[in-house]
N, C-alpha and C positions, 0 to 999 in steps of 0.2 A: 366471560368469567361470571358465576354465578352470586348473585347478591341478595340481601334481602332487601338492601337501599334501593328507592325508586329511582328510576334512571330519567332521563329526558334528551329526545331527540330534538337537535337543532338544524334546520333547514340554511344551506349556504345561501344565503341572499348577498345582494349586493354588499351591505352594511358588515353582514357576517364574516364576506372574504375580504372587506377592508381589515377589518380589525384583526384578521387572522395574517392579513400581512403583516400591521405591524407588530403585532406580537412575535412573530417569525424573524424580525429584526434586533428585537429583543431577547429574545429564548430561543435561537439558530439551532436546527439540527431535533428538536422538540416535534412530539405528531401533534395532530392537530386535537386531539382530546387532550392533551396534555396543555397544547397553547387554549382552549378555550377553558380550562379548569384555573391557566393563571390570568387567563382575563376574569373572570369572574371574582377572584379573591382580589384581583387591583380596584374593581369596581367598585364590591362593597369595601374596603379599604378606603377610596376617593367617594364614596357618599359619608359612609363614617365619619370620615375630618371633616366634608362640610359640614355636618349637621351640630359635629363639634363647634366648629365655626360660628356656624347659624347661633347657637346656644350662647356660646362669648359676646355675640353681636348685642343679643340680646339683654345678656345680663349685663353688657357698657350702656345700653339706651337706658335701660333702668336707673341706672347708678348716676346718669345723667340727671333724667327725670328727679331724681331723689334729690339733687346737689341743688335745683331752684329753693328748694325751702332755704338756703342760706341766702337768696339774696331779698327776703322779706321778715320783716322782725315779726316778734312774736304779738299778736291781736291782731297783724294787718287784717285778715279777714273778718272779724268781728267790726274793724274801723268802716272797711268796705260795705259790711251788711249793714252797719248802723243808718249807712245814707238811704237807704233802699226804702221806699214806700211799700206797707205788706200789703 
């Protein structure tokens, strides 16, 4: 079928006919451009949520980081610099 979208051909390797198994277990009766067009939309799907992930992880370590300042009053670090020889 004629397109002006670049196309790209994938070589069956080992890897390749795994996942086109299990895809075939999942989408039964599907060709195989059709099962590697829904691997590919699962894929970037499952990096998407990680990196969502990734991002929340991130913004709790901060929020973490941030919640020490309650357990030191206010000047503790001037009290700390004061002992300090310059």
């Amino acid at each position: 079928m004629p397109t002006v979208k670049p196309r790209h051909a994938i070589t069956e390797t080992e890897s390749v006919a795994r996942a086109l198994a299990v895809a075939r277990r999942r989408w039964p009766g599907e060709p195989a451009t059709k099962l590697l067009t829904h691997l590919i939309e699962e894929g970037a799907s499952a990096v998407e949520r990680e990196e969502a992930d990734d991002r929340a992880d991130h913004r709790r370590a901060v929020a973490a980081l941030t919640t020490l300042g309650d357990y030191y009053p206010d000047g503790y670090l001037d009290d700390v610099r004061a002992g300090w020889d310059e």
